[in-house]
N, C-alpha and C positions, 0 to 999 in steps of 0.2 A: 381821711385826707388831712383833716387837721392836725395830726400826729406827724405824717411825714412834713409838713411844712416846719414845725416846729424842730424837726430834727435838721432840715435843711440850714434853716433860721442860726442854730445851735452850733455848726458847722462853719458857716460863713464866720458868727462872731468869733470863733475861736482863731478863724485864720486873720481876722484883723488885730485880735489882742496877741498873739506869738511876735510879730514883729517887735512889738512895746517892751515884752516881755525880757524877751531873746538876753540872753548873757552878753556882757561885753568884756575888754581887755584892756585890763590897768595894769601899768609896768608890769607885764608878762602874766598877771592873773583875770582867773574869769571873775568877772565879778557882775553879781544882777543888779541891773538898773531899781529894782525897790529897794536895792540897800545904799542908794546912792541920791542924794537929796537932788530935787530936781528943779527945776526952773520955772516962773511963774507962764512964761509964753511956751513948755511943753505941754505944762496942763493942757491947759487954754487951746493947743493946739490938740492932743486925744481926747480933747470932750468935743471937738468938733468934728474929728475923726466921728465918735459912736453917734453922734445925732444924725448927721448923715448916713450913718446904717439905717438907722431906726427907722427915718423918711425914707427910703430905697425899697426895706422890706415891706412897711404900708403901702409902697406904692405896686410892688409885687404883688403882695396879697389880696390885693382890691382889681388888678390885672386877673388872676386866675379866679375870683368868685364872678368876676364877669365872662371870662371864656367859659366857665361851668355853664352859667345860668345861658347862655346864648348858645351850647351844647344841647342843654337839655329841653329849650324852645323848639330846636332844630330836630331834634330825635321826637318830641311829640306833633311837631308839623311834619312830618314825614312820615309817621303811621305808627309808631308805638303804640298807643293806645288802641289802634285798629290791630297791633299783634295779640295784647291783652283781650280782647273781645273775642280771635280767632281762639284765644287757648280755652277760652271759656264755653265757649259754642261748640269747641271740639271734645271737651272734657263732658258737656252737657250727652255730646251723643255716643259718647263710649258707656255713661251711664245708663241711656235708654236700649243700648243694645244687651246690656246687662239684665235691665228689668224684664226686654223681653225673653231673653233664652230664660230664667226662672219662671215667667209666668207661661212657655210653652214648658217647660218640667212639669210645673204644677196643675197642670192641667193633663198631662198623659197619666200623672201621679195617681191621679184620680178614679181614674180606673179599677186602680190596683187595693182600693179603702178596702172595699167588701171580703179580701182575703186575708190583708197584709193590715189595717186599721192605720190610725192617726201617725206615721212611725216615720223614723229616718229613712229605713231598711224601705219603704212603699217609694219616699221620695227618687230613692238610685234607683228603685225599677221604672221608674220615669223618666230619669235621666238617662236611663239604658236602652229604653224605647224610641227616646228620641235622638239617640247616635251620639249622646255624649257618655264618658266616662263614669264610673260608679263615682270618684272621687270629686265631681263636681258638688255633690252634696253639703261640701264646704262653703257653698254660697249660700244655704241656708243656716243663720247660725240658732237660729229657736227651732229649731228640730221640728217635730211632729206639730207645732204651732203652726209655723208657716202654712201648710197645707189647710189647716183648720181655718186660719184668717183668710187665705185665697179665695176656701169656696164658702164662706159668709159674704163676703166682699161679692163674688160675681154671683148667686144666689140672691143679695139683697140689689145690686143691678138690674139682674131678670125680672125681680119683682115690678120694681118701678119703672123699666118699660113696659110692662100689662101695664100698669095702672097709667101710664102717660096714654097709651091707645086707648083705652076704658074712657076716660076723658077728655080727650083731645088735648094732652098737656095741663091739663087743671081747668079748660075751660067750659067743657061741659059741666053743667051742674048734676048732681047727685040724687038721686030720688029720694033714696032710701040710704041713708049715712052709717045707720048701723050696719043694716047687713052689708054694704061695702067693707065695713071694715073686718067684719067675722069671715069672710071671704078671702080679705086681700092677708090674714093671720091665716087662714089653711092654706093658701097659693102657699106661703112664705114653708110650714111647715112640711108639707106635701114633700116639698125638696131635698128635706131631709129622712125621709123614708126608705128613700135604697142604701140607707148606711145608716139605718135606724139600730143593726144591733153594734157598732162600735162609737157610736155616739155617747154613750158618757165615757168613754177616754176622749173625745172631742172635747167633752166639759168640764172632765179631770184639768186639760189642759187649760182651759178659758176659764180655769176658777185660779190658778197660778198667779203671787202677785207680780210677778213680773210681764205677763200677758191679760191683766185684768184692764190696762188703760184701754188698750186695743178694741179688748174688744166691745168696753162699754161703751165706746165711740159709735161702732159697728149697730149696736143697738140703738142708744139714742139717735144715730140720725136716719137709722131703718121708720123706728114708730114715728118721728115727725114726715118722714118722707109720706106715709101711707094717712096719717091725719090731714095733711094738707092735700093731698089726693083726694079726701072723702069729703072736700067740702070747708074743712077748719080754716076759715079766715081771722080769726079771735086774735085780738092783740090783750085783751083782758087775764089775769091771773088766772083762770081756766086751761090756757093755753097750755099751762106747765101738766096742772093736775092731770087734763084726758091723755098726756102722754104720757106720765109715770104710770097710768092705770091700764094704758094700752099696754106698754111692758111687761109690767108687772102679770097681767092675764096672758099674753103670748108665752112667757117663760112659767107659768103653772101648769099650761096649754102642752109644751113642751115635756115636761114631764111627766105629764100623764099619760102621753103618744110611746114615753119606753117603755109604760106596761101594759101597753093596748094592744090585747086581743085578738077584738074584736074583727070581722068582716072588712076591708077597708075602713077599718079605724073609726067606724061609724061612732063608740063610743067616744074617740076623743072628739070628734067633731060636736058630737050633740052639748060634750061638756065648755067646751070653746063659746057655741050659744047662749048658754044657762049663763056663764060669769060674765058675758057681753050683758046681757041681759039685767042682772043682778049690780052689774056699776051703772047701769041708765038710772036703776031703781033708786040706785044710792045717792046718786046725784039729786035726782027729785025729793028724796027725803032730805040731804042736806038743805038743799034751797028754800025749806020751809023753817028752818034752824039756821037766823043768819049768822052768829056767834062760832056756832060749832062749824059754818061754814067754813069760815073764814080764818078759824083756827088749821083745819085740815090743810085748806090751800096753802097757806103761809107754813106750814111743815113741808108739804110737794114740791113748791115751790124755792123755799131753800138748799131742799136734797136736790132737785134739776137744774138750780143756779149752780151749785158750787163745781156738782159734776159736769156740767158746760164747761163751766170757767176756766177748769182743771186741763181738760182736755183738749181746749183750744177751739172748742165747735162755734161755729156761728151759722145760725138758721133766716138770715135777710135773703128772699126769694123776691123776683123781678115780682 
């Protein structure tokens, strides 16, 4: 806007200086008035000439910054901003219809693990199933992740609705804190036993570093969801440690379930026990060593500060 006023501006002045300018005619020749000495009362009278531009255009330019600003009072009392609000609210729910056709993908997707494993090719047969196109699979762009973060995600949900009815939302108290918790790590694993034999390509993929923030989120806020279920009200430097330990034992837990055997996995489950078992020990032992304590939590505790930090978690519960 400033541009064309100035070119306005640019235009005007020139049409006031062409007159001044203009050739004249001396005994039959043109001749320009700048080669011609001039008189004290012409000056005098084109410097009054241009200061009355000057005062016109000020007064112009100070006319249209106020028709602006009384334009644009008038366009936000009149609902611009409530336009802005609809596109937002409207943009808000083209996105929720998007999240839900993926999360019904990924969930017919699911079906299809036990033949087809962690893969693009499983996702289009659940977009196939649910009446969309093979070529939707373009809304996935982490491939065979996607699938993998979905059923972590509503797998670690399922959990912590048992454990909300187990307690009445946290307010039942706990009997027995260990075995809650050697229970509420089989619920969690259990889940992953009908796709127990394509499970380490689920972990090929969750060891990726471009899928490692994902899903270390996924886990950290799995083990505090199920610590604070059992009881853990600690605001103390403990707080960090019993959840790097719950982890840490769920995910050796895990491993040992893809080479388990056994009868309903009776082995993993007994070993699940044994290392619950064997961190109480540990703990009792540390506390009698307050040095070596306090050394260990101060390590735990830095590796669960940073990877918090990193990943944007916060664990403040009503």
């Amino acid at each position: 806007m400033s541009n064309v006023r100035c070119l306005h501006k640019l235009i005007r002045f020139r049409r006031l200086l062409v007159p001044l300018n203009a050739p004249i005619r001396n005994n039959g020749h043109l001749v320009s008035p700048l080669g011609q000495s001039r008189s004290y009362a012409q000056d005098s009278k084109d410097k009054t000439q241009l200061e009355d531009f000057r005062l016109r255009e000020e007064q112009r330019e100070k006319e249209r910054d106020a028709a602006e600003a009384a334009a644009k009072h008038k366009q936000n009392d009149s609902g611009g901003g409530g336009h802005q609000h609809f596109q937002d609210a409207e943009q808000a729910a083209k996105q929720a219809k998007v999240d839900g056709i993926r999360q019904q993908i990924l969930d017919a997707a699911l079906e299809h693990v036990p033949q087809l494993g962690w893969t693009r090719q499983t996702i289009v047969k659940g977009a196939e199933q649910c009446g969309y196109p093979g070529a939707v699979h373009g809304m996935f762009p982490e491939g065979g992740f996607a699938l993998v973060s979905h059923f972590n995600s509503q797998s670690n949900a399922k959990l912590v609705q048992i454990l909300q009815e187990q307690t009445q939302n946290g307010q039942r108290e706990v009997t027995d804190p260990l075995d809650f918790l050697v229970q509420a790590v089989r619920q969690r694993l259990e889940m992953i036993v009908p796709y127990k034999s394509h499970w380490p390509q689920a972990m090929a993929l969750i060891a990726q570093p471009q899928h490692a923030s994902t899903a270390l989120a996924q886990v950290l806020t799995l083990v505090d969801d199920v610590c604070y279920y059992s009881g853990d009200r600690s605001v103390d430097f403990g707080w960090y440690t019993r959840r790097i330990g719950l982890a840490t034992i769920m995910k050796m837990t895990e491993l040992y379930l893809l080479q388990d055997s056994s009868p309903d996995h009776a082995q993993t489950w007994s070993f699940l026990k044994h290392r619950m078992d064997e961190a109480v020990q540990l703990q009792m032992m540390l506390a009698q060593t307050e040095g070596m304590t306090h050394t260990f939590q101060r390590s735990f505790n830095s590796a669960f500060i940073t990877a918090r930090n990193i990943l944007g978690l916060g664990y403040n519960r009503p």
